[in-house]
PDB file as gemmi writes it, atoms N, CA and C in Angstrom:
CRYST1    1.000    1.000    1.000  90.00  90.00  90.00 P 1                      
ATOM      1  N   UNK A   1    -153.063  24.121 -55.054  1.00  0.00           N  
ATOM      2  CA  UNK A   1    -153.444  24.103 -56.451  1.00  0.00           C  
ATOM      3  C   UNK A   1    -154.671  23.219 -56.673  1.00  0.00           C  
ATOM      4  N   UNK A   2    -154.137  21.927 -56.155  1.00  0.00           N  
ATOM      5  CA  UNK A   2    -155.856  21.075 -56.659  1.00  0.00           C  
ATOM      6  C   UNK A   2    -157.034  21.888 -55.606  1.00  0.00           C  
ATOM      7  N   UNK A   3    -156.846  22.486 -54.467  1.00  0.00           N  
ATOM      8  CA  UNK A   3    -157.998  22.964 -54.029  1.00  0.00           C  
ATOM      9  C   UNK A   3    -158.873  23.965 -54.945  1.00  0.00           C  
ATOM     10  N   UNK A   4    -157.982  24.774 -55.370  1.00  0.00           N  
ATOM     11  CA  UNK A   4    -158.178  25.606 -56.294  1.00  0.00           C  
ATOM     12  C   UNK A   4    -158.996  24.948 -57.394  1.00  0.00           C  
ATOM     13  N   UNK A   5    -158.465  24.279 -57.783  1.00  0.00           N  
ATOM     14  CA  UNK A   5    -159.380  23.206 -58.883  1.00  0.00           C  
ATOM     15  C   UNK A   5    -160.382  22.966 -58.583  1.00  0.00           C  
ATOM     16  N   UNK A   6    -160.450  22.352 -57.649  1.00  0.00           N  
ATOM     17  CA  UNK A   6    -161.346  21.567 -56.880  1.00  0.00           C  
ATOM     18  C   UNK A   6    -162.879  22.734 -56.877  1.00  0.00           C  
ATOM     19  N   UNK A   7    -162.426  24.024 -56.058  1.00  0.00           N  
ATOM     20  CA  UNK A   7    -163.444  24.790 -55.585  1.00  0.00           C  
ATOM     21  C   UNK A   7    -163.777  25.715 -56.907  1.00  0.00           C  
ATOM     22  N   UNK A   8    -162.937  25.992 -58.330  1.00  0.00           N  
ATOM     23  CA  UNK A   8    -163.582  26.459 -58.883  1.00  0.00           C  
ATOM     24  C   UNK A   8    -164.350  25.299 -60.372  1.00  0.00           C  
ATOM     25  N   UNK A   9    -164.744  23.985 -60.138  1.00  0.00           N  
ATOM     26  CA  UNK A   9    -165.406  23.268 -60.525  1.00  0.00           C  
ATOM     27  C   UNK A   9    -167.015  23.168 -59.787  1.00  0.00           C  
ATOM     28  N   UNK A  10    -166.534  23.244 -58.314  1.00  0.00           N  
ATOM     29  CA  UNK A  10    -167.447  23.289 -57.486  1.00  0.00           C  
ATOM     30  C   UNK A  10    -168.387  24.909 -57.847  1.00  0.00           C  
ATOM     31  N   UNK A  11    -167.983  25.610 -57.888  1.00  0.00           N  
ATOM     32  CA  UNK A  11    -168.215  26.737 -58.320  1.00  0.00           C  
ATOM     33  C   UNK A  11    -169.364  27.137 -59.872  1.00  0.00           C  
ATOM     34  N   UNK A  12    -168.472  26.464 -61.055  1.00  0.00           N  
ATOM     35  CA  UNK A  12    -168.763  26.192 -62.505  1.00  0.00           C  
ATOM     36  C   UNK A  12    -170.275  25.615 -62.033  1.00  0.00           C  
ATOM     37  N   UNK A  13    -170.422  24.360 -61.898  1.00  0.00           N  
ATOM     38  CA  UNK A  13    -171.300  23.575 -61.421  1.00  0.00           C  
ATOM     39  C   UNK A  13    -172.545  24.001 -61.406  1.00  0.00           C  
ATOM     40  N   UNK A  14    -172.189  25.038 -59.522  1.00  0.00           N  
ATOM     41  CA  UNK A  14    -173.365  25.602 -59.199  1.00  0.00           C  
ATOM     42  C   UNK A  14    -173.697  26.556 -59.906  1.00  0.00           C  
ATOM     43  N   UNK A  15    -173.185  27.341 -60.472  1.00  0.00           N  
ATOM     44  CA  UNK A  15    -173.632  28.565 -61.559  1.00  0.00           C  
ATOM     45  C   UNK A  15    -174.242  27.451 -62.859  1.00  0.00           C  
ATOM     46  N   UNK A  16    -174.018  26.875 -63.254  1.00  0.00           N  
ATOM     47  CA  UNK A  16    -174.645  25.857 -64.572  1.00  0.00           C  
ATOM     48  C   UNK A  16    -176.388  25.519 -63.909  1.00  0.00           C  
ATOM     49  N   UNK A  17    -176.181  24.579 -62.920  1.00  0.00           N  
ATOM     50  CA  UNK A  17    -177.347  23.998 -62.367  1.00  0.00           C  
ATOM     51  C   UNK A  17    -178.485  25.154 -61.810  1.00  0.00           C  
ATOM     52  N   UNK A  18    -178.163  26.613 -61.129  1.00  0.00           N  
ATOM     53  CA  UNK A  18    -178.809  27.735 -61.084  1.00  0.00           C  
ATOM     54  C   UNK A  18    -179.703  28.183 -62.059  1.00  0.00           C  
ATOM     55  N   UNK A  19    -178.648  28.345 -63.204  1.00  0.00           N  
ATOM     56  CA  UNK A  19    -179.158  28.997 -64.216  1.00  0.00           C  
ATOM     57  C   UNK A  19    -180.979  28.506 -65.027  1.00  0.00           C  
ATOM     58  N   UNK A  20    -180.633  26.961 -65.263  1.00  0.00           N  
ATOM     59  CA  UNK A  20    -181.571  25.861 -65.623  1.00  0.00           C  
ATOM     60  C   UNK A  20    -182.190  25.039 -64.254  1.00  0.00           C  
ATOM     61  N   UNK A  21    -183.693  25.437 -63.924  1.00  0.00           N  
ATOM     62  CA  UNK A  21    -183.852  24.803 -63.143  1.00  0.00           C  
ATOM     63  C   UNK A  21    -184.985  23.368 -63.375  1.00  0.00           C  
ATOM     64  N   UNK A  22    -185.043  22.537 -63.179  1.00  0.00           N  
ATOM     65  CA  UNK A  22    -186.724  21.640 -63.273  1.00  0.00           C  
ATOM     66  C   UNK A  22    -187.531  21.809 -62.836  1.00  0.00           C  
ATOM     67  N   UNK A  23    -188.541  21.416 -64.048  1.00  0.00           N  
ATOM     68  CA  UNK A  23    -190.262  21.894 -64.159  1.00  0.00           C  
ATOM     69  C   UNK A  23    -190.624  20.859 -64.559  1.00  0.00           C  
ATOM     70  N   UNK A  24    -191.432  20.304 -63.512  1.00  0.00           N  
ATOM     71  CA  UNK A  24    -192.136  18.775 -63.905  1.00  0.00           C  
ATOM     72  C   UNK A  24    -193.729  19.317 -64.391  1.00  0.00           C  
ATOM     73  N   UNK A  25    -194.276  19.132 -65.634  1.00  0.00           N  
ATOM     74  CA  UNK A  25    -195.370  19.127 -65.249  1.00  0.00           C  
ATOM     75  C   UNK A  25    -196.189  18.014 -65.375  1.00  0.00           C  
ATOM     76  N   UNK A  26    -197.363  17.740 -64.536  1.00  0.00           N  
ATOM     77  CA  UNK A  26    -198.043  16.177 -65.068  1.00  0.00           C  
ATOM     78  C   UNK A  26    -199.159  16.839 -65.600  1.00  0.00           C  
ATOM     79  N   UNK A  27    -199.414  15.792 -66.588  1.00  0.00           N  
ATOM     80  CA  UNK A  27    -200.587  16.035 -67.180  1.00  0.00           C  
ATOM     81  C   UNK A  27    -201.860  14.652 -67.129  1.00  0.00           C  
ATOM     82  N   UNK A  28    -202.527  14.691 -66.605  1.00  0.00           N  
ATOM     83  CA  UNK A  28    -203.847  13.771 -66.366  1.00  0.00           C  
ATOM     84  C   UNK A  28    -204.683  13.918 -67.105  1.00  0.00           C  
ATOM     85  N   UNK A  29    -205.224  13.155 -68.351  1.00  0.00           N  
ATOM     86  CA  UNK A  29    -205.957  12.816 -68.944  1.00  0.00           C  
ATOM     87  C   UNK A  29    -207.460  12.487 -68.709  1.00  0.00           C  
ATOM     88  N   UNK A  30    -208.797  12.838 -68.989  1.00  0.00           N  
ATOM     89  CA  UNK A  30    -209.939  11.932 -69.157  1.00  0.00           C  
ATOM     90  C   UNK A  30    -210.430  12.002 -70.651  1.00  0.00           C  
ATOM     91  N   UNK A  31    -210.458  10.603 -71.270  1.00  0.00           N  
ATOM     92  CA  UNK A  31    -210.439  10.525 -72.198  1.00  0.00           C  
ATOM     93  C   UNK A  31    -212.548  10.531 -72.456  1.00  0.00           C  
ATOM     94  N   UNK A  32    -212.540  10.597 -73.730  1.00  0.00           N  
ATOM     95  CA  UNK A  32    -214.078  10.537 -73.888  1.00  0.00           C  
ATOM     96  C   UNK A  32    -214.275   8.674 -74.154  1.00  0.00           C  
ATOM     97  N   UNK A  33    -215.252   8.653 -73.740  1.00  0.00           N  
ATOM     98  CA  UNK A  33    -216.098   6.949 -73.375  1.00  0.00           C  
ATOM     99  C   UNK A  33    -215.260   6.193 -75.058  1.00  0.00           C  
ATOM    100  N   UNK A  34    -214.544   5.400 -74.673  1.00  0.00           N  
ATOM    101  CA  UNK A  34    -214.641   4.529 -75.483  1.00  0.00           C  
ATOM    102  C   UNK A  34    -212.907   4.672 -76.160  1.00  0.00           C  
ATOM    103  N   UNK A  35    -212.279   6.085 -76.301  1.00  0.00           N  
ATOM    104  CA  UNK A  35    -211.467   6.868 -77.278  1.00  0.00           C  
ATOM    105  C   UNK A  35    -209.870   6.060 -75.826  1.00  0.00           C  
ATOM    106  N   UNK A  36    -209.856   5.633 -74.909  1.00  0.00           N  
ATOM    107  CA  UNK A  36    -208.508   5.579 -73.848  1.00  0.00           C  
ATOM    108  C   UNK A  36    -207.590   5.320 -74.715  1.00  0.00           C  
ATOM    109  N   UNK A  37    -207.254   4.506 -75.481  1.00  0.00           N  
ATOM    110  CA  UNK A  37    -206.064   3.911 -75.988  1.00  0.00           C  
ATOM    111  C   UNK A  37    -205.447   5.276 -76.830  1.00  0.00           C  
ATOM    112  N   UNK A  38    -206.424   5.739 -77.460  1.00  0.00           N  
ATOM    113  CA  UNK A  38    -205.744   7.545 -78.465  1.00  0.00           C  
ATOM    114  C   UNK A  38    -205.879   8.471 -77.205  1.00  0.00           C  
ATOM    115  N   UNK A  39    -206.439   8.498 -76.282  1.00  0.00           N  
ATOM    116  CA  UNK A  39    -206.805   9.595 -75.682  1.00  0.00           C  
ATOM    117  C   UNK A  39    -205.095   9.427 -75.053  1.00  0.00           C  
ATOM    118  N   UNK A  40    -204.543   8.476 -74.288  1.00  0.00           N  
ATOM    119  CA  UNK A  40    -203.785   8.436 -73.210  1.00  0.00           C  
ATOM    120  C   UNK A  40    -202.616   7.781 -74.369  1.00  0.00           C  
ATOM    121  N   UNK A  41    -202.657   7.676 -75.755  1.00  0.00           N  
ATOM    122  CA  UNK A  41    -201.388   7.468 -76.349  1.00  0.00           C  
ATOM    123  C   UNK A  41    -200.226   8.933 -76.692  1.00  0.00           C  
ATOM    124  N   UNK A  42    -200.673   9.824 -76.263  1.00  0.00           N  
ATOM    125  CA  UNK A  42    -198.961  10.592 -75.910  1.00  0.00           C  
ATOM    126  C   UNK A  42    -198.748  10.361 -74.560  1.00  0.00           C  
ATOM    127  N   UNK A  43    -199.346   9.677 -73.753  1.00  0.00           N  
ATOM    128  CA  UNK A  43    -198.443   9.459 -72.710  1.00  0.00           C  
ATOM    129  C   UNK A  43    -197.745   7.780 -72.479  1.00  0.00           C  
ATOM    130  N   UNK A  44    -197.604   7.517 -73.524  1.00  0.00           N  
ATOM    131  CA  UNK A  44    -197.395   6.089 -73.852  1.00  0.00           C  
ATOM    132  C   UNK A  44    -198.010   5.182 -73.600  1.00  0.00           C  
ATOM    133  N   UNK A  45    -199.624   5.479 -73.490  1.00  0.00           N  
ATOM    134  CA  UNK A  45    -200.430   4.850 -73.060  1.00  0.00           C  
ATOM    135  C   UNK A  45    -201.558   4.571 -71.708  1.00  0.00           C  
ATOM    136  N   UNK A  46    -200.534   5.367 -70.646  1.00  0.00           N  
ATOM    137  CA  UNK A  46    -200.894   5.833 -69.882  1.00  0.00           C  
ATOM    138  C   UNK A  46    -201.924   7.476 -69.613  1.00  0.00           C  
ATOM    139  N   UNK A  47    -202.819   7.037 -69.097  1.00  0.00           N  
ATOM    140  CA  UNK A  47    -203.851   8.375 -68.282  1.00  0.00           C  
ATOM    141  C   UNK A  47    -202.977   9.300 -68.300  1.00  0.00           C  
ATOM    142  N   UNK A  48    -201.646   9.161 -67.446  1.00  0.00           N  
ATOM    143  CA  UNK A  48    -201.056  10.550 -67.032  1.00  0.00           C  
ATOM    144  C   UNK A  48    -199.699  10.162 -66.883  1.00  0.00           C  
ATOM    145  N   UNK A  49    -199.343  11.252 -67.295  1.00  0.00           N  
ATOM    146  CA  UNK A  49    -197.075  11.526 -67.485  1.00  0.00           C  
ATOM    147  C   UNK A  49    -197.155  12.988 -67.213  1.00  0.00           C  
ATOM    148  N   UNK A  50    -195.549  12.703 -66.826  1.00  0.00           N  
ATOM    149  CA  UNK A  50    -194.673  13.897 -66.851  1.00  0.00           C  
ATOM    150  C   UNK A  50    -194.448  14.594 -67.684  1.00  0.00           C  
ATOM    151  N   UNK A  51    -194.117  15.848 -68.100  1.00  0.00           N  
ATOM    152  CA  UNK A  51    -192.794  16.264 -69.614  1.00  0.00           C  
ATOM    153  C   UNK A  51    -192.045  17.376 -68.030  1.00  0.00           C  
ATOM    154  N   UNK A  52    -191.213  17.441 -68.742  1.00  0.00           N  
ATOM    155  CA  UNK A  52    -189.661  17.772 -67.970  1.00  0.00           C  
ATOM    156  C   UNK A  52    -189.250  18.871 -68.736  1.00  0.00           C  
ATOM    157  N   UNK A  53    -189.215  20.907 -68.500  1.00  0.00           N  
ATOM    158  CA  UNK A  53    -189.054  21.532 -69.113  1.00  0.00           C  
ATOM    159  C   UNK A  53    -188.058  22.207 -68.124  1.00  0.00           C  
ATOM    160  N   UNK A  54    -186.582  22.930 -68.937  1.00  0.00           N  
ATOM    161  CA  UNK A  54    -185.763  23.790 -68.412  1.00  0.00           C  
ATOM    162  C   UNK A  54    -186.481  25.057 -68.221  1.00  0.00           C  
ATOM    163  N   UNK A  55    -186.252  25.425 -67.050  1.00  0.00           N  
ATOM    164  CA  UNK A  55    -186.883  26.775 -66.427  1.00  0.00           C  
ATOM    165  C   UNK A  55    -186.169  27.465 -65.491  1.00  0.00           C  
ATOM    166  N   UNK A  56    -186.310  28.836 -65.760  1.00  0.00           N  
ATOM    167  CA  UNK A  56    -185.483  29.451 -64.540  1.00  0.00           C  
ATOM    168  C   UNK A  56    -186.020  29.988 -63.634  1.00  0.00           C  
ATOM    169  N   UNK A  57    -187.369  30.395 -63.784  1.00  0.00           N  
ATOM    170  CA  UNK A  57    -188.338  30.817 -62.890  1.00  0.00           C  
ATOM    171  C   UNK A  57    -189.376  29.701 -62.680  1.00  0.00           C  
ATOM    172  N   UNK A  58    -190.029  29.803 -61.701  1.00  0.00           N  
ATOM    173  CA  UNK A  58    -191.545  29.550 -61.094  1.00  0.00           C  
ATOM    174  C   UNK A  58    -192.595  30.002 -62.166  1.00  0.00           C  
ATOM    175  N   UNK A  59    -192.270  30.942 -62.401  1.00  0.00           N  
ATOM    176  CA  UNK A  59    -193.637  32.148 -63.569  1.00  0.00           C  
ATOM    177  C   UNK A  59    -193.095  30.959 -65.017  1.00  0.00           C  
ATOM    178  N   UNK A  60    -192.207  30.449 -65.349  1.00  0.00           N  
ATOM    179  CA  UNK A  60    -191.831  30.008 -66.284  1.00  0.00           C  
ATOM    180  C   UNK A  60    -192.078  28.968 -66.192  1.00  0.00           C  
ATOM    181  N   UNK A  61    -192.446  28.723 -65.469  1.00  0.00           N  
ATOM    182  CA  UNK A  61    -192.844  26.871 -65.107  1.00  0.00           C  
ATOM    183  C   UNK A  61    -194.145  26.985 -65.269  1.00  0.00           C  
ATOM    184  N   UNK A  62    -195.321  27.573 -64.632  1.00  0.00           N  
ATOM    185  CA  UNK A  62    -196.494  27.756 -64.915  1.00  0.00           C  
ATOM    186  C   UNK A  62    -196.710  27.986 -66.128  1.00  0.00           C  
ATOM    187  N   UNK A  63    -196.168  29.031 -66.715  1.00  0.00           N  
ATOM    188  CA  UNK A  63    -196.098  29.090 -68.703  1.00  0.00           C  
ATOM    189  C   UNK A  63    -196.458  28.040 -68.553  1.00  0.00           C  
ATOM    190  N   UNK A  64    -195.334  27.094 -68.981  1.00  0.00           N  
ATOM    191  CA  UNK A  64    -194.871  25.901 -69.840  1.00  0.00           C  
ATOM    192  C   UNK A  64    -196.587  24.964 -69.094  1.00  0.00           C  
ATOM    193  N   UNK A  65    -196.509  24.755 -68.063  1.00  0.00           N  
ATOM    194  CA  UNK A  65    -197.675  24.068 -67.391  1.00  0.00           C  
ATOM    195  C   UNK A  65    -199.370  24.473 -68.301  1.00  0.00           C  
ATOM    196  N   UNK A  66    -199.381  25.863 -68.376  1.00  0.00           N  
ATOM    197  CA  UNK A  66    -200.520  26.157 -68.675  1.00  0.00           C  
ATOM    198  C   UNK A  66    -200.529  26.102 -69.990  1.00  0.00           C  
ATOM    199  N   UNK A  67    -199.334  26.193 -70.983  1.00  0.00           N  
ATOM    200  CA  UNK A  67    -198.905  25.604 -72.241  1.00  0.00           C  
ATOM    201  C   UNK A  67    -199.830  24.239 -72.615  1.00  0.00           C  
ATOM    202  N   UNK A  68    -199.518  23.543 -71.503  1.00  0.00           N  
ATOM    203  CA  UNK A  68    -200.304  22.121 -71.809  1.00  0.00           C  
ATOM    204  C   UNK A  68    -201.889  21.822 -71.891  1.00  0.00           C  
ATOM    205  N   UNK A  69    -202.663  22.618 -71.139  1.00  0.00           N  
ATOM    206  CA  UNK A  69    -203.828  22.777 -71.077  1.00  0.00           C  
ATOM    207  C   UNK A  69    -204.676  22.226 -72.481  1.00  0.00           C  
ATOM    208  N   UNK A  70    -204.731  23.228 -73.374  1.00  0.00           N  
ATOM    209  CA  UNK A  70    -205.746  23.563 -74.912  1.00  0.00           C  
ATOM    210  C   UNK A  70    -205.528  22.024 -74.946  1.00  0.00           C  
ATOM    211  N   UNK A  71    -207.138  21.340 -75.422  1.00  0.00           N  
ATOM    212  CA  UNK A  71    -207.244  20.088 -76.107  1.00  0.00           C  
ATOM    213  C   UNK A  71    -207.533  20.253 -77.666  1.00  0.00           C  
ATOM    214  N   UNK A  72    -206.812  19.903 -78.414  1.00  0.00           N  
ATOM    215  CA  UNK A  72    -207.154  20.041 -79.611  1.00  0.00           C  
ATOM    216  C   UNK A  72    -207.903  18.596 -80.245  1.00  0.00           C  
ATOM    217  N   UNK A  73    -208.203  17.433 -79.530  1.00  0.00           N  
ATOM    218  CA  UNK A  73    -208.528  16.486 -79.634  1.00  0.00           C  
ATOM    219  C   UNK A  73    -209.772  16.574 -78.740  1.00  0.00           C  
ATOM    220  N   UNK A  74    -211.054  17.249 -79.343  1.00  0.00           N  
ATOM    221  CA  UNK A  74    -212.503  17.219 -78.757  1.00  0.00           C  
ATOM    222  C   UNK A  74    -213.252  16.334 -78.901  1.00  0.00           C  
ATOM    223  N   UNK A  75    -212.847  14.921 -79.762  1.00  0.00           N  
ATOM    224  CA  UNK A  75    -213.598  13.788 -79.820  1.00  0.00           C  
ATOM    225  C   UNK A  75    -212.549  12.730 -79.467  1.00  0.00           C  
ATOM    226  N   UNK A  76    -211.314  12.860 -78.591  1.00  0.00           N  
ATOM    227  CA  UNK A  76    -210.999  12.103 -78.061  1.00  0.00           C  
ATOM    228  C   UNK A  76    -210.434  11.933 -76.858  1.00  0.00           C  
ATOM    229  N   UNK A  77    -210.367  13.721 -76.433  1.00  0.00           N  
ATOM    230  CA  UNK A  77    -209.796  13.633 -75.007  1.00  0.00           C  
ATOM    231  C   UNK A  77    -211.056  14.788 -74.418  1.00  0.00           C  
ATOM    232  N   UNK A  78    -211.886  14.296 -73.256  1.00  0.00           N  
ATOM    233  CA  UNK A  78    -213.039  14.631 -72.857  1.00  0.00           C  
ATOM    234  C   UNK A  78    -212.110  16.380 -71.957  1.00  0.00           C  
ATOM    235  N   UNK A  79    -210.940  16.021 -70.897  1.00  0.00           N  
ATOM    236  CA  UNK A  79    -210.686  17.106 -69.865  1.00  0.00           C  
ATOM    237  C   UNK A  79    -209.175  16.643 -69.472  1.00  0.00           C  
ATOM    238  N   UNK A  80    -208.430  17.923 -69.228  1.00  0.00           N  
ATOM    239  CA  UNK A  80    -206.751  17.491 -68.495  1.00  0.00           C  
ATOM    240  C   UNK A  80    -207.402  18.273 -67.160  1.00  0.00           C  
ATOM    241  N   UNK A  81    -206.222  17.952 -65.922  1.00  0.00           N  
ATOM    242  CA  UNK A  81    -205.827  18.153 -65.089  1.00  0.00           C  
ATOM    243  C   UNK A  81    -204.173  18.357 -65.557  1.00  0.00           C  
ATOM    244  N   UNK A  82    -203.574  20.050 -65.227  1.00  0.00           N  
ATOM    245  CA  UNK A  82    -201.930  20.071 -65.433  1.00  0.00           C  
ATOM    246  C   UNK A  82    -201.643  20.680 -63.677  1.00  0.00           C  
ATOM    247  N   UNK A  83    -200.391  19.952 -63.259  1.00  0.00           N  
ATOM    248  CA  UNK A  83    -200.107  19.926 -62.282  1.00  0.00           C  
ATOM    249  C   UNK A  83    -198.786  20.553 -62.426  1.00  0.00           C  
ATOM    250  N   UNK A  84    -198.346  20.910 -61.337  1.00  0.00           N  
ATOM    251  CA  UNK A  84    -196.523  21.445 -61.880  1.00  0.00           C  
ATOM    252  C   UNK A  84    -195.501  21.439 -60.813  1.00  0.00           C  
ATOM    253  N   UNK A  85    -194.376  20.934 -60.654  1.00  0.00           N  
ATOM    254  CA  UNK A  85    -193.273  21.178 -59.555  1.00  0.00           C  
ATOM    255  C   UNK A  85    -192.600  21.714 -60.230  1.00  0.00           C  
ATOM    256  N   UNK A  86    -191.792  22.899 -59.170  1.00  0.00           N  
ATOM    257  CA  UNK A  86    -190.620  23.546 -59.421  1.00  0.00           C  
ATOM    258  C   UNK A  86    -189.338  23.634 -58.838  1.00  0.00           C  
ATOM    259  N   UNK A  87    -188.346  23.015 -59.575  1.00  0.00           N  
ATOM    260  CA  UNK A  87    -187.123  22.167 -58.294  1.00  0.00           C  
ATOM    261  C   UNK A  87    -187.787  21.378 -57.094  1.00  0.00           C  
ATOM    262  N   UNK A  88    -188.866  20.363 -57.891  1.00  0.00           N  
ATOM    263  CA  UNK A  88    -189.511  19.598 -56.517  1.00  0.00           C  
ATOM    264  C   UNK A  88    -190.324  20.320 -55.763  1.00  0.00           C  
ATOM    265  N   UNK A  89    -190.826  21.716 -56.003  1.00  0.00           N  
ATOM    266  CA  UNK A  89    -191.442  22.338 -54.917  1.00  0.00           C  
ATOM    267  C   UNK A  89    -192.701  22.136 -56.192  1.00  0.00           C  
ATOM    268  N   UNK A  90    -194.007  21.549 -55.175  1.00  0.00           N  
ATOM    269  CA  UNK A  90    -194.942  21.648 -55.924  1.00  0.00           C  
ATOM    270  C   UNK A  90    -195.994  22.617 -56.278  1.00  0.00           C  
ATOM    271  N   UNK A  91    -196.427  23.571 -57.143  1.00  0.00           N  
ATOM    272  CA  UNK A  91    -197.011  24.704 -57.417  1.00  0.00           C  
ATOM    273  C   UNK A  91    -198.305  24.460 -57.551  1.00  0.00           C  
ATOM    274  N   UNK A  92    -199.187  25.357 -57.049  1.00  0.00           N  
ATOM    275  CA  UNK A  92    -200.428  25.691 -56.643  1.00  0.00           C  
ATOM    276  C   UNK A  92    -201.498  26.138 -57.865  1.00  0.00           C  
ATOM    277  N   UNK A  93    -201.387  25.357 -58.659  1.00  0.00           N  
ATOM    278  CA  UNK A  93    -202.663  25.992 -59.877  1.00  0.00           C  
ATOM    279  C   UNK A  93    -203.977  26.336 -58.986  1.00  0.00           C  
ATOM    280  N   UNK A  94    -204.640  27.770 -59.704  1.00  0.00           N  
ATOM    281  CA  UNK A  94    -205.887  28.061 -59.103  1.00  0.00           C  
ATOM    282  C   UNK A  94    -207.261  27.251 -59.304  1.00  0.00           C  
ATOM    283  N   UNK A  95    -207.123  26.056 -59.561  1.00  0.00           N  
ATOM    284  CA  UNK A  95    -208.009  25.192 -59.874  1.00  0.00           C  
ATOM    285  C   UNK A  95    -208.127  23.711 -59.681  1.00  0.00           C  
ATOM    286  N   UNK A  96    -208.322  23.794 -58.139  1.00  0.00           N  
ATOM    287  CA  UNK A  96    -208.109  22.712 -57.138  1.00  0.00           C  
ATOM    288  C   UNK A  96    -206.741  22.223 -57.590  1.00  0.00           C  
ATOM    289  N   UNK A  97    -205.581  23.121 -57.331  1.00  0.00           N  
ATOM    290  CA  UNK A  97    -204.131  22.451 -57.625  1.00  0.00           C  
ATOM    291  C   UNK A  97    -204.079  22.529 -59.256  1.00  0.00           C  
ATOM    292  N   UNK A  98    -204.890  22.217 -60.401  1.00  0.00           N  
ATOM    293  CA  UNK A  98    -204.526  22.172 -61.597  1.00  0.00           C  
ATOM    294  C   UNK A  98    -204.838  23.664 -62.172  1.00  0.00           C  
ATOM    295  N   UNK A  99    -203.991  23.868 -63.675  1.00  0.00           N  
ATOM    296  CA  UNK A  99    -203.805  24.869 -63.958  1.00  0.00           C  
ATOM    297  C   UNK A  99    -204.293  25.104 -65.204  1.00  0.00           C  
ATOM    298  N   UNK A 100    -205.387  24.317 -65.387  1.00  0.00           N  
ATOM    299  CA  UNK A 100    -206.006  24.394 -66.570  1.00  0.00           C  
ATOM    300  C   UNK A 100    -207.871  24.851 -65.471  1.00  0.00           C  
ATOM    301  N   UNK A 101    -208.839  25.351 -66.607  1.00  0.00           N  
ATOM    302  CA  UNK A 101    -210.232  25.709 -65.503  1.00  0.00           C  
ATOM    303  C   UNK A 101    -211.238  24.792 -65.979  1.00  0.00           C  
ATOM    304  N   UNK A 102    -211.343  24.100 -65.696  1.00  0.00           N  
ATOM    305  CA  UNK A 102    -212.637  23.071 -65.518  1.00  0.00           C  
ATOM    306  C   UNK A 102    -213.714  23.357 -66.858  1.00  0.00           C  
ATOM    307  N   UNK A 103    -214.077  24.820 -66.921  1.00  0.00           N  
ATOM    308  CA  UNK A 103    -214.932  25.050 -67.899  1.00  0.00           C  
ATOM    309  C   UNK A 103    -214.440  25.935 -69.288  1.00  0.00           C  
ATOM    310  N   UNK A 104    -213.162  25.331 -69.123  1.00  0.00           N  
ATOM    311  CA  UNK A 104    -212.597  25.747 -70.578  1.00  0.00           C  
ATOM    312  C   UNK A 104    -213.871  25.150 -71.618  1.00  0.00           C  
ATOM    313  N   UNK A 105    -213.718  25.713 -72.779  1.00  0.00           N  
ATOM    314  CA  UNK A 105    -214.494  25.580 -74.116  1.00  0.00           C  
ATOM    315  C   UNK A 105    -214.102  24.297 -75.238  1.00  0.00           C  
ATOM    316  N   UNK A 106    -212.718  23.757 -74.722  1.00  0.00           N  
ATOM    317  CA  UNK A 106    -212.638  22.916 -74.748  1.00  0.00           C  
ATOM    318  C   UNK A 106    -212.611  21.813 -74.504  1.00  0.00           C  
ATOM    319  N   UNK A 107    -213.246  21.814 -73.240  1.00  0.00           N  
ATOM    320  CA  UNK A 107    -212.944  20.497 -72.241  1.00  0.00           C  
ATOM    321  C   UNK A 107    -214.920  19.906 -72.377  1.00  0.00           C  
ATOM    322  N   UNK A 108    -214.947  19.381 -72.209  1.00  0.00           N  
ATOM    323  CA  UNK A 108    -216.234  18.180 -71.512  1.00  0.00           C  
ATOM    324  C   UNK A 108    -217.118  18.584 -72.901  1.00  0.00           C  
ATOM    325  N   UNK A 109    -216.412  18.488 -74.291  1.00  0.00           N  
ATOM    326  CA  UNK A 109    -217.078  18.401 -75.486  1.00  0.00           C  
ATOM    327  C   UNK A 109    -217.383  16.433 -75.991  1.00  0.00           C  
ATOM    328  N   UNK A 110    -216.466  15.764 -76.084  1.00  0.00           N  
ATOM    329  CA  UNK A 110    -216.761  14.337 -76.779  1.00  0.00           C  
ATOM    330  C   UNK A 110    -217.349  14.761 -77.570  1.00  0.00           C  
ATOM    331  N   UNK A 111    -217.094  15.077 -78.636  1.00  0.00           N  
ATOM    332  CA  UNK A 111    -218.116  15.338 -80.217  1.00  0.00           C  
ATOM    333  C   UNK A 111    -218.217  13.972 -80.800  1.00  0.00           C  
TER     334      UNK A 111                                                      
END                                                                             
């Protein structure tokens, strides 16, 4: 009987943890000359953090990754770098590893 227990907890578990997997993505900051303290204050201050999104795919992790990209702050954040792991496996953006492109229309403005 307790095996029984035992193996269909063990069971519950792994079907729960499957379903939802982790998606780290980092996001790296360059702020425009002068702006660091607003540029790098959603990451509590820091250049660069994590956010931590439930995902069940790889393709869903990149979403959420390339989600992060758009700067809507053109006079205070100059360019990101978004990086991404999936269950720890780290994913390959087409842009030296990041998944944002260098010559987005928003990036390397400082207005």
């Amino acid at each position: 009987m307790i095996k029984t227990i035992t193996l269909a907890a063990v069971i519950s578990v792994s079907m729960i943890s499957t379903a939802f997997a982790e998606c780290v993505v980092n996001i790296n900051r360059t702020a425009c000359a002068g702006k660091e303290s607003e540029s790098y204050s959603k990451c509590g201050g820091a250049k660069s953090c994590d956010k931590t999104e439930a995902a069940t795919t790889e393709a869903g992790c990149i979403a959420f990754a390339k989600s992060n990209c758009p700067n809507s702050r053109l006079d205070i954040t100059k360019s990101k770098v978004v990086k991404a792991r999936f269950n720890g496996k780290p994913l390959k953006g087409p842009y030296g590893g990041s998944f944002c492109a260098p010559n987005r229309p928003d990036f390397n403005k400082c207005k």
